[in-house]
N, C-alpha and C positions, 0 to 999 in steps of 0.2 A: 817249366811248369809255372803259372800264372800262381805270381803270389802277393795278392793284392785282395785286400778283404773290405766290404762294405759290410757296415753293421747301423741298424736300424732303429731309435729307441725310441718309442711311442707310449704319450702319456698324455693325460686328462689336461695337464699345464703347456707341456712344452713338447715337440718332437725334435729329433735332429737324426742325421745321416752324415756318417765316422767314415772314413777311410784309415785303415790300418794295415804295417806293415806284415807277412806273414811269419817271420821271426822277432822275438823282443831283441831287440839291437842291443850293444855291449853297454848301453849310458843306464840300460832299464828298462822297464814298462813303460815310463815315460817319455819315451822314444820312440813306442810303437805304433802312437795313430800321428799319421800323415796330416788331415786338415780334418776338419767339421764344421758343417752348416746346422743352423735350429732357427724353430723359427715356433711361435705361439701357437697351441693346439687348433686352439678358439674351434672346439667341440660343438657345440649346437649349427657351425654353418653345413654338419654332416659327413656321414664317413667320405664318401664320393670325394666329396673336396680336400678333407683331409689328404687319403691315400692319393689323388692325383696332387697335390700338392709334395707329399714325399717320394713322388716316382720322381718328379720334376725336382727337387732339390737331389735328388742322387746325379740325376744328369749335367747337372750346372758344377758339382761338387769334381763329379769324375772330369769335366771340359778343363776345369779352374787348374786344374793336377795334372792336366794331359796325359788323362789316362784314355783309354779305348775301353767300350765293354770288352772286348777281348782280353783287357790287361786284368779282370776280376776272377776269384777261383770260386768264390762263393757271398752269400750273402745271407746275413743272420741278423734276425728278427725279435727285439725286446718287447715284450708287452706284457701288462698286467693281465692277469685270469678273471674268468676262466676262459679258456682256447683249445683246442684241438692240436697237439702237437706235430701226430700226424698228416692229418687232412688239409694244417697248414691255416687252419681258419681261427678268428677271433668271435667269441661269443658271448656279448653284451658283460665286457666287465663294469662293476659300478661308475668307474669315470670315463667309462664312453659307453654309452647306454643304449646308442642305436647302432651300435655295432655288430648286426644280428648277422653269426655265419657268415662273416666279410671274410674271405678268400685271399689273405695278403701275401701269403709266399708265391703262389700262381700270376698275381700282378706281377709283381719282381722279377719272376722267374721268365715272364715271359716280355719282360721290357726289356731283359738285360741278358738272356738266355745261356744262364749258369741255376747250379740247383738254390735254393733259397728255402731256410730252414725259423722254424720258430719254437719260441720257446715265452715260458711266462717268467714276468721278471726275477722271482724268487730266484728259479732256475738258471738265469741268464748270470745274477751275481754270484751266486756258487763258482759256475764256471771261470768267471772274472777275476775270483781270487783266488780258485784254482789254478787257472791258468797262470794271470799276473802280478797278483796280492799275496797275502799273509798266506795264504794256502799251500803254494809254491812246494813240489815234493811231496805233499802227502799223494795216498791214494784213497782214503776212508775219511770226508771232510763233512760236515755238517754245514752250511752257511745258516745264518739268520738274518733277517730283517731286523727287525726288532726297531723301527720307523714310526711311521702312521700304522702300522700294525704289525702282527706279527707272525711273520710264516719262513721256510725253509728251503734249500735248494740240498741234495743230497747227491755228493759221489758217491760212489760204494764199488769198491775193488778196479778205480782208476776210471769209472767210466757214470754220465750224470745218471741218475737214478727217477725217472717220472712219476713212475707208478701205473695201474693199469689203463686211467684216464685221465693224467695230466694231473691229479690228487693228489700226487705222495709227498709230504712235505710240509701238510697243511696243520702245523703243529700248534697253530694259535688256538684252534678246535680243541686240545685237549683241557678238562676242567683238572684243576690245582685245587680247588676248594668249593666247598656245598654253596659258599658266597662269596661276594666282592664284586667289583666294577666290571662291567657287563663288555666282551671283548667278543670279538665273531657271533654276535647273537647268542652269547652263554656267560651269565655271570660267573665268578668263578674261574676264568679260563686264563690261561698263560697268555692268549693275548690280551684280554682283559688286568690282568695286575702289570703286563710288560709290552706295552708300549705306549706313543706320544699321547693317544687316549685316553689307557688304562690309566695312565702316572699320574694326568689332569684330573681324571673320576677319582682316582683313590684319593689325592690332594685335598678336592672338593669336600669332601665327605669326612676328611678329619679335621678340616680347618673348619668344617661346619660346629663339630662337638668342640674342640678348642674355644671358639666362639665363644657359645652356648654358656662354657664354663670360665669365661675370662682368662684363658690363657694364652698371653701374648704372642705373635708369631708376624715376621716380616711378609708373611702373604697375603697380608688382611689387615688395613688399617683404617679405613672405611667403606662404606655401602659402593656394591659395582666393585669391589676388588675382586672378589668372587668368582665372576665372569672370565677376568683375566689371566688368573690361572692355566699355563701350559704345562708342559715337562721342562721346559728351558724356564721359565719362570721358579719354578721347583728348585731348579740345580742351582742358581743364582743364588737364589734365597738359602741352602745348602751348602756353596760355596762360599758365602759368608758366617756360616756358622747358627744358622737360626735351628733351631733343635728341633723343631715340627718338618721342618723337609727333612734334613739330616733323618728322621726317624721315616720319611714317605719311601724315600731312596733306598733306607735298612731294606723296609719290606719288600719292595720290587726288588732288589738284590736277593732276598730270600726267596719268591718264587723264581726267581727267576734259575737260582739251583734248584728249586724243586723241579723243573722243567727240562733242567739241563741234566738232572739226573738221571729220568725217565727215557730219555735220548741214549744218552749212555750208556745204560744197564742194555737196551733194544738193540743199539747197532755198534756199541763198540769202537767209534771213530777215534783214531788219533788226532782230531784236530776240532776243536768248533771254531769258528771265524763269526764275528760276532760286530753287523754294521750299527750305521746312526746313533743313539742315544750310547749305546755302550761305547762307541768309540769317542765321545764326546766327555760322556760322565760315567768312564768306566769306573772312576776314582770311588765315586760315591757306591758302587755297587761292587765291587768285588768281594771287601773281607764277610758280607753275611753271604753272598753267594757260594766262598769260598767253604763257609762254618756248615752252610746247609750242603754243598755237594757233599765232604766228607761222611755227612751224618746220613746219607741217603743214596748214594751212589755203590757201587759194586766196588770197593778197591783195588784191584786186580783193571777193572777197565779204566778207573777214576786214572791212577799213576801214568797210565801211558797218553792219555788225552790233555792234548794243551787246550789251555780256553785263550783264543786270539781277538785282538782287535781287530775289524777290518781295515787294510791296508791304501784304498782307492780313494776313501773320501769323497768327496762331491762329483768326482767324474766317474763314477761308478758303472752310472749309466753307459757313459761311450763304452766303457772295456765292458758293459757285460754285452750289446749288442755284437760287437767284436767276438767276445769268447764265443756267442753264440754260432757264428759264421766259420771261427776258427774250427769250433768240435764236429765242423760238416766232413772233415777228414776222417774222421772217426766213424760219423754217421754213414758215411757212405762205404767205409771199409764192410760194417758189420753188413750195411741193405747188400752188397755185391757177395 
């Protein structure tokens, strides 16, 4: 059996094309991809160019490896939403905008003539830390982004969970409050208070009354600070003890239980996996996350559900194109 895996991860910045092996070797996860090519989106020169430029890095990747298309079992496909999981197609996410109904598992499929599966990234990292991360053993996992924004990838009884059109998951949508910093187009919303945006907007907005009232704070110390304001800015300012972050962090740690609650009480997971800013500054967020899941969470679900850091870190991407490719075992069990 050909056990040799291509995984694909396509993004607004950067693409690249993974070769992984079909088992995690005894060193780890990080023993399981073979080599990787990337190479800069540079998005405006067109999908065309794109997608022939990543048929052509998988070819040069597999020559480099002395592999044969015949030595591939499958091939899985990263990319941001929204997309057709089925059908195989990508449909104009925000950071590829002319990506209208581009057909990319059918390119693949038929340059390298193995089945070729896609998924959107939320889902591609669920699987990744399912598969190779903090996950590892459950079968009921939640993943989060919790990045540039914030959305979901869902197991549920061992196997990923979509929804009926590639939606399900799309957790940043739910409102946490009638106001606050305005996240998936809803003020108010979990991705709004909890992510790279949300932290910056809520930030902005308290350092503004701070201001206002002369109360001193390391994220402001003259005109044009304002602008500069990130989420990493935030934690800096936070991890030095400045009492205006330290209290931006409380509160994104406090939605951010109220969000994880809502999850909980609905699907009961034993695990949430929990990437980027949490795995970064989970320090700053955990004890009101902790204060608010007790106070809002179902006990009985709350006790059995771990809340995890993500495990992958910046290579995230390669294993989630990977896990992608790997659940084709899966996929193709249930289509047979």
């Amino acid at each position: 059996m050909n056990q040799t895996y291509l995984g694909i991860d396509i993004g607004g910045t950067k693409c690249a094309a993974v070769l992984g092996k079909g088992e995690i070797p005894a060193e780890g996860a990080g023993g399981l991809i073979i080599d990787k090519i990337s190479f800069p989106t540079r998005q405006p020169r067109g999908w065309q160019a794109v997608t022939a430029e990543l048929l052509d890095t998988a070819d040069r990747l597999l020559a480099k490896n002395n592999i044969s298309r015949d030595g591939l079992r499958a091939v899985g496909i990263s990319c941001g939403g929204p997309l057709d999981s089925r059908t195989g197609t990508v449909n104009c996410p925000p950071n590829l905008p002319d990506w209208d109904n581009v057909p990319i598992t059918a390119m693949f499929r038929e340059r390298f003539g193995v089945p070729a599966f896609l998924q959107n990234d939320a889902n591609a990292c669920a699987l990744a830390e399912w598969r190779f991360g903090a996950g590892r053993g459950y079968d009921n996992l939640i993943f989060l982004t919790f990045g540039t924004g914030m959305g979901a990838g869902l197991i549920l009884d061992g196997r990923l969970y979509a929804g009926t059109n590639d939606l399900a998951g799309e957790v940043g949508h739910i409102r946490l409050d009638e106001s606050g910093p305005v996240g998936y187009g809803k003020a108010g919303s979990f991705e709004g208070f909890c992510s790279g945006g949300g932290i910056a907007s809520l930030a902005k907005s308290l350092v503004a009354e701070a201001v206002k009232v002369g109360k001193p704070t390391a994220l402001y110390n003259r005109p044009g600070d304002m602008e500069a304001i990130t989420a990493k800015t935030v934690a800096e300012a936070a991890g030095q003890g400045d009492a205006l972050a330290l209290e931006i962090y409380r509160l994104c740690g406090e939605y951010l239980g109220r969000g994880l609650a809502v999850l909980i009480d609905i699907l009961n997971p034993q695990a949430i996996v929990i990437g980027s800013i949490f795995e970064r500054s989970g320090n700053l967020l955990v004890d009101s996350m902790r204060k608010t899941l007790e106070a809002e969470a179902l006990p009985g679900a709350l006790e059995r559900c771990e809340i995890l850091p993500a495990a992958l870190g910046e290579f995230i991407g390669d294993f989630a194109a990977l896990g992608v490719a790997m659940n084709s075992d899966r996929t193709m069990e249930v289509e047979s």
